[in-house]
SEZAVO-88347 format. One record per residue (C-alpha): x, y, z. Coordinates in steps of 0.02 Angstrom, whole numbers, padded with zeros to 5 digits, always signed. Example, Ala and Ser with C-alpha at 12.3 -4.5 7.8 and 13.67 -1.06 7.14 Angstrom:
% residues 2
+00615-00225+00390;+00684-00053+00357;
END
This chain:
% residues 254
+01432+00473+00419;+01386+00284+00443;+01225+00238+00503;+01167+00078+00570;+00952+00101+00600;+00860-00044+00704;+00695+00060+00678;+00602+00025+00503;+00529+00182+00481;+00676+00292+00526;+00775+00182+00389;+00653+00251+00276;+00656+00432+00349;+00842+00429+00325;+00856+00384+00153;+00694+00503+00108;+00797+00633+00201;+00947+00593+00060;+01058+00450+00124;+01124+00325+00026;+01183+00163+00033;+01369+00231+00080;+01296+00316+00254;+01154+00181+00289;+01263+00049+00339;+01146-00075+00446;+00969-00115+00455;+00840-00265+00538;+00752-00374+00395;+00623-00278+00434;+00691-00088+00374;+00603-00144+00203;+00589+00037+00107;+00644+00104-00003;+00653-00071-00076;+00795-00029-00205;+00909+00058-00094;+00890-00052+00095;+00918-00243-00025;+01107-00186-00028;+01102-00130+00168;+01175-00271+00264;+01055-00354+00405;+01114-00346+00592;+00979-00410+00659;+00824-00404+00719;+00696-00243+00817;+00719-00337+00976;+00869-00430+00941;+00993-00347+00848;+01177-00417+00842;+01284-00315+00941;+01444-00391+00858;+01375-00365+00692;+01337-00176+00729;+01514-00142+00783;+01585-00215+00653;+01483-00105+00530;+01590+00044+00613;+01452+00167+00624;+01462+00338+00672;+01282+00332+00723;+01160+00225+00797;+00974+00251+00769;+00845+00167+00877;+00664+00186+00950;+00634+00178+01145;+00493+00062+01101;+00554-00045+00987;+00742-00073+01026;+00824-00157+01199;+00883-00057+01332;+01054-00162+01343;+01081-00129+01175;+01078+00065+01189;+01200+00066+01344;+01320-00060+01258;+01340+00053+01139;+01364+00199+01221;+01496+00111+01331;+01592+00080+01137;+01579+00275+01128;+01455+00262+00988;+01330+00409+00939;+01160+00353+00965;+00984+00437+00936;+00830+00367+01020;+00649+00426+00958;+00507+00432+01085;+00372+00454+00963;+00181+00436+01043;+00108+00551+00925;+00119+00641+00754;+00095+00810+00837;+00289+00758+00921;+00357+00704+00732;+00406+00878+00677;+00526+00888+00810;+00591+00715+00799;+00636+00742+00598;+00726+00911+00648;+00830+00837+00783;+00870+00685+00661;+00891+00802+00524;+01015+00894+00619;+01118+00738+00682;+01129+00671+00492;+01179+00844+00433;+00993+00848+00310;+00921+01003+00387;+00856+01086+00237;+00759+00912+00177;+00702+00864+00375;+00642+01059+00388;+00511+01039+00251;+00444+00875+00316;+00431+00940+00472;+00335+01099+00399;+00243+01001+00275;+00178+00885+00420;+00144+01040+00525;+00045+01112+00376;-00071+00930+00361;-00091+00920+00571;-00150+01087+00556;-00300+01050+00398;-00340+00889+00485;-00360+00983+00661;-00477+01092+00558;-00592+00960+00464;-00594+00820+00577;-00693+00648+00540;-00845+00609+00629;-00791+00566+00818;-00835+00388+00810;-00759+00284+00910;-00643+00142+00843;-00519+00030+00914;-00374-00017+00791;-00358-00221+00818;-00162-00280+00778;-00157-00450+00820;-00285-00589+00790;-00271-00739+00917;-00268-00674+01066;-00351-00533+00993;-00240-00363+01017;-00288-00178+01013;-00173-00038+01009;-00241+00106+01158;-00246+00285+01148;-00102+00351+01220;+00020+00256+01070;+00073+00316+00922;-00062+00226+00835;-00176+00300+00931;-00137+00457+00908;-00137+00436+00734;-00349+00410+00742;-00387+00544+00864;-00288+00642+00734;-00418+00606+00607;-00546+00627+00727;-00608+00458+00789;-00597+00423+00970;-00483+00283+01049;-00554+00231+01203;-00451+00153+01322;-00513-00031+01320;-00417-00099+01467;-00345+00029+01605;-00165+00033+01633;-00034-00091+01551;+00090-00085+01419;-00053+00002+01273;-00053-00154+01186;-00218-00242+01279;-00289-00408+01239;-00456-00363+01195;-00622-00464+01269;-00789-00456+01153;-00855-00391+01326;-00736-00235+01335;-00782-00211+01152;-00975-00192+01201;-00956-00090+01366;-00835+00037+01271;-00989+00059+01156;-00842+00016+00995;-00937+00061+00839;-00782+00014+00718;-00640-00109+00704;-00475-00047+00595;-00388-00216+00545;-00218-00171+00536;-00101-00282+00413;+00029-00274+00519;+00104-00355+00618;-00053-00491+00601;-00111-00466+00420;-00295-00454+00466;-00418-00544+00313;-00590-00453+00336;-00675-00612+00384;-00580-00614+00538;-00649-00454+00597;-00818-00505+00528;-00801-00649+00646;-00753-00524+00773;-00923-00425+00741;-01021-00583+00737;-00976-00619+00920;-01015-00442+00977;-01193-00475+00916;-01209-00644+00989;-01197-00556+01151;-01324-00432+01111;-01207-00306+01085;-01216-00158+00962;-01190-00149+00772;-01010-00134+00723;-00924-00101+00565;-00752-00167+00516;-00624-00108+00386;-00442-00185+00322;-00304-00041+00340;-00142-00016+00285;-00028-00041+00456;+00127+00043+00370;+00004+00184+00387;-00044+00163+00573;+00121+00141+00648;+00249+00203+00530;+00313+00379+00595;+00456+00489+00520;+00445+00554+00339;+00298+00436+00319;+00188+00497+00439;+00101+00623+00317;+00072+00485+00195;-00002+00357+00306;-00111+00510+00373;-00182+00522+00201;-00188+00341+00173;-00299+00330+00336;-00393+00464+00303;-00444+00403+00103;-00513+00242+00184;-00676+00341+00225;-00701+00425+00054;-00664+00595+00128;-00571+00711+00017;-00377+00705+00018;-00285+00843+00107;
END
């Protein structure tokens, strides 16, 4: 089977599922592990504008993209070629262990996307059972204007997974809010996550961020530099990031 993937961490899920470079036939610059098998993967462009031309010419079988993260046009245009495609919907890790079955069925990887799956059941499970403390966080993404990720996201879901709370910082909108120091004091935010991705957060911009909070008399709040391969990577690396996450506050590794 040929494979062309517009979604970075479902490039990785394939070849950690056991693709190679023979089935993985297209991938955006930013499908970026495993670095030693995507560097031979030809580019056909970009999460939100990939290169129809270039995908049909790569003569896949199947097309894998995200609801989120790909174009609409794109999906029916190839659909209208009479192209496979798969589109995740992925808002949480409790919905991952169906999403590697049905991808592990489509690729013909059952066996390897069935442990994942379990494996990630297994970890959901422990973590359900020894959450963190329930404080409540906001996980910033982007620096100027400043950019939180809200609950109901995959990232989201991620921390309330671990145990923090996510409040919703502004009601409504896309999940992505711009983020006022305001909101951050009336939500009663006790932590910033700085994700690296896709602003690579230094810690003195969220201790600039914390600085303003207490100009304005607000409350006392802590900041800490994350991994955001671990916040917003799902597929076979949503176990990992999990425990990456999770090691950030010194708690024992499930």
């Amino acid at each position: 089977m040929r494979i062309v993937s517009l979604v970075p961490s479902l490039t990785l899920t394939l070849f950690d599922l056991g693709c190679d470079q023979e089935e993985v036939v297209g991938r955006t610059p930013w499908c970026i592990h495993p670095a030693d098998k995507v560097a031979s993967v030809p580019v056909v462009g970009g999460t939100k504008t990939p290169n129809l031309n270039k995908i049909l010419s790569a003569k896949p079988d199947l097309v894998v993209l995200d609801r989120e993260e790909n174009p609409k046009d794109v999906y029916d245009a190839l659909l209208a070629a009479g192209i496979q495609v798969y589109v995740s919907s992925v808002e949480h890790p409790k919905e991952v262990p169906k999403m590697l079955r049905e991808l592990g069925t489509i690729i013909g990887r059952e066996q390897k996307a069935e442990r994942f799956a379990s494996e990630l059941e297994s970890l959901l499970d422990e973590m359900a059972n020894n959450p963190l403390a329930d404080s409540r966080i906001t996980p910033m993404i982007w620096h100027k204007p400043l950019m939180s990720v809200g609950p109901e996201k995959y990232a989201g879901g991620v921390l309330t997974t671990l145990g923090f709370a996510v409040p919703a910082l502004v009601e409504g909108g896309n999940g992505y809010p711009v983020v006022t120091i305001e909101a951050l004091i009336e939500h009663k935010i006790e932590g910033l996550l700085l994700s690296s991705e896709p602003h690579p957060f230094a810690l003195a911009e969220g201790e600039e961020i914390v600085a303003q909070v207490a100009e304005k008399g607000g409350q006392n709040i802590w900041c800490k530099c994350i991994d955001g391969e671990a916040l917003t990577w799902f597929g076979s690396h949503t176990a990992q990031g999990l425990k990456t996450l999770r090691s950030y506050f010194d708690e024992p590794n499930l």
